[in-house]
N, C-alpha and C positions, 0 to 999 in steps of 0.2 A: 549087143546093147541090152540092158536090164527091161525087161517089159513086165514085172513083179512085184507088186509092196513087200517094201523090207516087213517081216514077220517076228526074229528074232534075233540076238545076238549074233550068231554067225552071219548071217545076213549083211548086218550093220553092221560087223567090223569090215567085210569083204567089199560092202558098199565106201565104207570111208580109204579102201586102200585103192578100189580104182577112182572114186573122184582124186586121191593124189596123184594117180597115172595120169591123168585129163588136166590138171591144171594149165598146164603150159598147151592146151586144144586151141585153134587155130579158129575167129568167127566165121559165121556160116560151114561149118566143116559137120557133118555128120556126129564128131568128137564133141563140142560143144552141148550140140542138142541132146545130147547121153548124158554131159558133165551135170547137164541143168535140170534134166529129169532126177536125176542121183541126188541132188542136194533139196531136192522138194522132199523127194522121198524121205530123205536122210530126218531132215527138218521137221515133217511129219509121227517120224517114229521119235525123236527125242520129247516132242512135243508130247507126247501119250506117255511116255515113259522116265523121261528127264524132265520132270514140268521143272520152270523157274519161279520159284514163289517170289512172295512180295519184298523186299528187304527188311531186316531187321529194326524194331523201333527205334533202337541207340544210332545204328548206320542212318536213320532215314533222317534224323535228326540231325547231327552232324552234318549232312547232306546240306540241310537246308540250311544251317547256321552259314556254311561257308556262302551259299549262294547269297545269301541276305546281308551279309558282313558282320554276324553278331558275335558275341562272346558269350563266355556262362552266365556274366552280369546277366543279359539282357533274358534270359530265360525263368529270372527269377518269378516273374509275376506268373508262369502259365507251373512252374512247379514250384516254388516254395522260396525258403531259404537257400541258402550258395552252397551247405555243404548236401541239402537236398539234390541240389541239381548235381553237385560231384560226383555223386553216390547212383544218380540215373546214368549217369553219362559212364562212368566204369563198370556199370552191370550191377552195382552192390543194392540198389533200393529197384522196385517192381513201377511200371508208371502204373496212379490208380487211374481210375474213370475221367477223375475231375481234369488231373491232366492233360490226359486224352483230349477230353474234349475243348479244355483251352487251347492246347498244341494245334488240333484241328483248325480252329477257327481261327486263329491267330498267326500261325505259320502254315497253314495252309497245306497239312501233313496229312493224308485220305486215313478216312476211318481205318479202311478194311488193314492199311500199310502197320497201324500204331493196333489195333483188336486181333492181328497175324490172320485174318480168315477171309480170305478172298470173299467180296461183295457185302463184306458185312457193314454193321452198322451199329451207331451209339444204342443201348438200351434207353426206351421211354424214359425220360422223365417225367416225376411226379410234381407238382406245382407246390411249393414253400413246404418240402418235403427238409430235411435238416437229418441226414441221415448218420449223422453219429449218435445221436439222441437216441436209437435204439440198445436198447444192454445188450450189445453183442458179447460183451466179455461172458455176462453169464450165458447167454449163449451156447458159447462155444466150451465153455465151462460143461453145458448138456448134451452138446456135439448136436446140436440142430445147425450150427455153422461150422466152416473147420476151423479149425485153431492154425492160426498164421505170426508170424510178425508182423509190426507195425501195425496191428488187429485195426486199430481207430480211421487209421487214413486211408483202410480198404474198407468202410463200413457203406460204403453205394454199391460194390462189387459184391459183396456176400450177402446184402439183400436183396438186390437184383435176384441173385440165384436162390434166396430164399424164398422169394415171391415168388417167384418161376416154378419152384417144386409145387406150388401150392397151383398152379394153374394162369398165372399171370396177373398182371395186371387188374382183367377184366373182372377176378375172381375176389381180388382184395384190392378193389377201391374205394378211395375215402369214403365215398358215400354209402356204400354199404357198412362200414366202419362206422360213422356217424351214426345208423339208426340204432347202433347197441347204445345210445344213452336215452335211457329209460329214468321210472324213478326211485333204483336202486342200481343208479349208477354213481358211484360216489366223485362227488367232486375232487377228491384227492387224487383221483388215478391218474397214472402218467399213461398218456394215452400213447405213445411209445412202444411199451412197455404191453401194455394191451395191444395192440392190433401184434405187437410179434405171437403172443401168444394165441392169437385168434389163428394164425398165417400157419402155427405149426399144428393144431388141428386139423383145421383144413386139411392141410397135407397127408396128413395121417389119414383122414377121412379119405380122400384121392388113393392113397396108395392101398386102399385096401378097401375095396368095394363089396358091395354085396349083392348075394346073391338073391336077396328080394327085393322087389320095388315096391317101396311106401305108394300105399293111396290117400291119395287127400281123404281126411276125414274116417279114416278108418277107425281111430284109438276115438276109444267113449269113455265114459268114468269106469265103466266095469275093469277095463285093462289094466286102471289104474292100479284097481283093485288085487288083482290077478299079482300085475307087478310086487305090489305089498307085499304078500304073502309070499313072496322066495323070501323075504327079510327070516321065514322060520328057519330057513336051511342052513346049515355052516356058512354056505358057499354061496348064500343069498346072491352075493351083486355079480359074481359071476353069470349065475343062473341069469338076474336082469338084464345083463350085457347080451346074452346071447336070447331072450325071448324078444327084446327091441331090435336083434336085427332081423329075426324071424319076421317081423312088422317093417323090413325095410328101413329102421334108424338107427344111426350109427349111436354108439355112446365109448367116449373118449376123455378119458383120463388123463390129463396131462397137467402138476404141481403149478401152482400160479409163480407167476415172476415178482417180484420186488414190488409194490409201489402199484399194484394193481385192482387190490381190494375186493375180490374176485371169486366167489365162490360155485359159479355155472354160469352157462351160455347156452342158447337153444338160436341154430344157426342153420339154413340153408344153402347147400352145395346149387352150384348153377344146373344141372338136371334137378334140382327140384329133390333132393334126399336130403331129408332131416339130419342135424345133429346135436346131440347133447353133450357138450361139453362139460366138465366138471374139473376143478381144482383139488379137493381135498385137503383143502386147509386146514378146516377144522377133522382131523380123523377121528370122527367117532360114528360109529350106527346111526343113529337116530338121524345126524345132520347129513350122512348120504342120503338115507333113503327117503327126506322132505326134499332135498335140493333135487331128488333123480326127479321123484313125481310133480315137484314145480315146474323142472323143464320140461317133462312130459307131457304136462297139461300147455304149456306154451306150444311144444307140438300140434298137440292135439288143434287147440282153440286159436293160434293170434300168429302164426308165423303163415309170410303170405310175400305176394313178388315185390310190394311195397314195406314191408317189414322183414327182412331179413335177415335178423341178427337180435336179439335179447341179449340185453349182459344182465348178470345178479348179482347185487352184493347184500347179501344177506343179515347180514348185520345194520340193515335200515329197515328193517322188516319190526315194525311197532305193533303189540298186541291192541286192536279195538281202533288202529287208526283210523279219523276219517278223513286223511289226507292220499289216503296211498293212490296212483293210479287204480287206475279200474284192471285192466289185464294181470296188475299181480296181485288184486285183489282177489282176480280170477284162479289165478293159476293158485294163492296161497288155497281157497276153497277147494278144486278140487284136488290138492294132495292132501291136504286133511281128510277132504270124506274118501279120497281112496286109503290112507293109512289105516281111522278110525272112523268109521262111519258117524253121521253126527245123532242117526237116529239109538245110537247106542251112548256116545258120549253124553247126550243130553241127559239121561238117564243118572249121571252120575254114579257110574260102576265104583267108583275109589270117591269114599270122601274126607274129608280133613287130610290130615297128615297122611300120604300114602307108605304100606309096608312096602317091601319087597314081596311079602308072601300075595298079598293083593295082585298088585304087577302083575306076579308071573303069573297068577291065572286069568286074569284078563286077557292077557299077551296067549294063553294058553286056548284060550276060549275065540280069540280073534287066528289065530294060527298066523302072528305075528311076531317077531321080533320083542322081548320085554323094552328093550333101549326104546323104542316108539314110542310106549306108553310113557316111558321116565320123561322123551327128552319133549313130550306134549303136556308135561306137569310143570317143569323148569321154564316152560317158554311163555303157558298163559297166566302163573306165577310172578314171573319174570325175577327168577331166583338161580340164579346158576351156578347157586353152590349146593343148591339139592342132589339127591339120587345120581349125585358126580360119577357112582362105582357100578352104575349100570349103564350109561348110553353107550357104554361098548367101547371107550377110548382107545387109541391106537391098532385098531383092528380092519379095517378097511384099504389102508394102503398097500398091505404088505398081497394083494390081490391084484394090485396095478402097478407092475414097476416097468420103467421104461430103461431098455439096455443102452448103454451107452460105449458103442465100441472102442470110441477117441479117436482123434485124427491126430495125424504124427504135423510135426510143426513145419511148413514150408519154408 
């Protein structure tokens, strides 16, 4: 009589060929009480070894249609059109979420059976959330999503998992979304379009931490200052990407999207690490290194557990306004006096029509960048067909390119 748990293969086969000796055991017989240990045991080890998962979401389906009495008609409302549902029902189209979860609630088909993962469950929804509305095409165009078929009618599925990379829900909720309008937020943004682009920062910021922890209140104007002055090196915004994380803040280059009007962001991770986000729209010197020190001073001064997110669009930035909010009032001062101090600009180092020969020793004498001086003449001017051949055009980007490996088409 086996007194043993089956352990392995041998085992188990020698196990299933004496339960075939015992079948015909006689009750109460000593054979019995063997047969019946043998098949616990048996049952045990397939159990561990042979699990039975959940059925297929096309079988389970099926399943339920027969039990219910329905046809393809009747399935149109929880997936689509008729040649939709042909196309579920032979394996040729993917069920999305939406389905899912009408299939769920309506035929009464368990999450975990239609999502294949034992004990799972629908992903949160977000409330008058309209999740095609995000530009996945471009998107996946950048490979921040994969590139699939039917792209549109998986767009709750690939942001699920886009928000998911960024830390979930808790990390990009509306409401944290909602404090970036500020008042150089332009009314034209598709706000869509904006939060993908916040979502994939984030992410980036997450996926590559750092190695120092920002202290509240660390950066003073001096830093500001400090920061300026890589503007002399070739390598400048390099160099400031890597003395802001020395500071514990991320800064994060990432092109804006369509329709977003967008030119930085100063954004708080849930521990509490600063980020400076920046588009680079405009590529030229001068407009990186005002937009870094803007968000920098947002760092510094007005990012807090109630404020968590600055958006900027900079092209509402009015010289002499007295409309502007107060905090990019703030932040417009101190990147000015960290680029050119004011106790020097008041002075009028350049006046009238500025040379270039001028410029450069200004620029020489501040151990700054000349594009700062040009593009702080064209902006209180407000002439921006001056000094065009110095702010450094097209030279900034080619420092930040983000690789894009592709995703092969499912």
């Amino acid at each position: 009589m086996v007194t043993r748990l089956i352990k392995n293969e041998k085992d188990y086969e020698q196990a299933l060929s004496r339960i075939e000796a015992l079948m015909d055991a006689e009750a109460g017989t000593p054979e019995i009480d063997e047969l019946e240990l043998l098949a616990a045991l048996v049952e045990m080890y397939e159990d561990r070894h042979y699990p039975i998962g959940p059925p297929e979401p096309v079988e389970a389906i099926k399943f339920r249609m027969d039990q219910l009495g329905l046809n393809q008609k009747d399935l149109v409302p929880h997936i689509g059109s008729k040649s939709k549902v042909s196309e579920v029902l032979n394996g040729k189209r993917p069920l999305t979420l939406a389905m899912m979860r009408s299939l769920n609630k309506n035929l009464c088909i368990p999450a975990e059976v239609l999502l294949q993962e034992p004990g799972a469950g629908f992903p949160q929804e977000m409330q008058n959330m309209e999740w095609h509305k995000f530009p996945i095409t471009e998107m996946a165009k950048r490979c921040w999503i994969p590139k699939i078929r039917n792209i549109k009618e998986n767009a709750e599925e690939l942001m699920q998992r886009f928000i998911t990379q960024a830390g979930g829900l808790e990390v990009v909720s509306p409401a944290l979304l909602r404090q970036g309008k500020g008042s150089r937020y332009n009314s034209k943004t598709d706000p869509y379009a904006l939060t993908a682009w916040c979502i994939r920062v984030l992410t980036i910021a997450k996926n590559n931490p750092l190695k120092q922890r920002y202290q509240k209140g660390s950066i003073k104007q001096g830093d500001l200052q400090k920061v300026a002055r890589l503007s002399y090196f070739e390598n400048g915004p390099l160099l400031a990407k890597e003395y802001l994380e020395k500071q514990g803040i991320h800064l994060i280059v990432v092109p804006h999207l369509p329709k977003t009007y967008l030119d930085g962001a100063a954004m708080l991770m849930p521990d509490g690490t600063p980020i400076i986000g920046l588009t680079l729209r405009y590529d030229r010197i001068d407009n990186f290194w005002f937009c870094l020190l803007h968000e920098t001073a947002h760092v510094a001064k007005h990012l807090s557990s109630t404020a968590r997110m600055i958006i900027d669009d900079m092209d509402l930035r009015e010289p002499d306004s007295d409309y502007e909010d107060r905090i990019e009032r703030e932040a417009d001062e101190m990147a000015s006096e960290g680029l050119i101090p004011q106790k020097i600009w008041a002075k009028k180092p350049i006046k009238g029509k500025a040379t270039k020969a001028e410029i450069v020793a200004l620029a020489e004498q501040l151990k700054i960048h000349p594009a700062i001086i040009a593009g702080r003449i064209r902006y209180e001017q407000n002439n921006y067909r001056l000094l065009s051949k110095m702010v450094g055009c097209g030279q900034v980007r080619r420092y930040f390119t983000e690789t894009c490996p592709g995703a092969s088409v499912a």
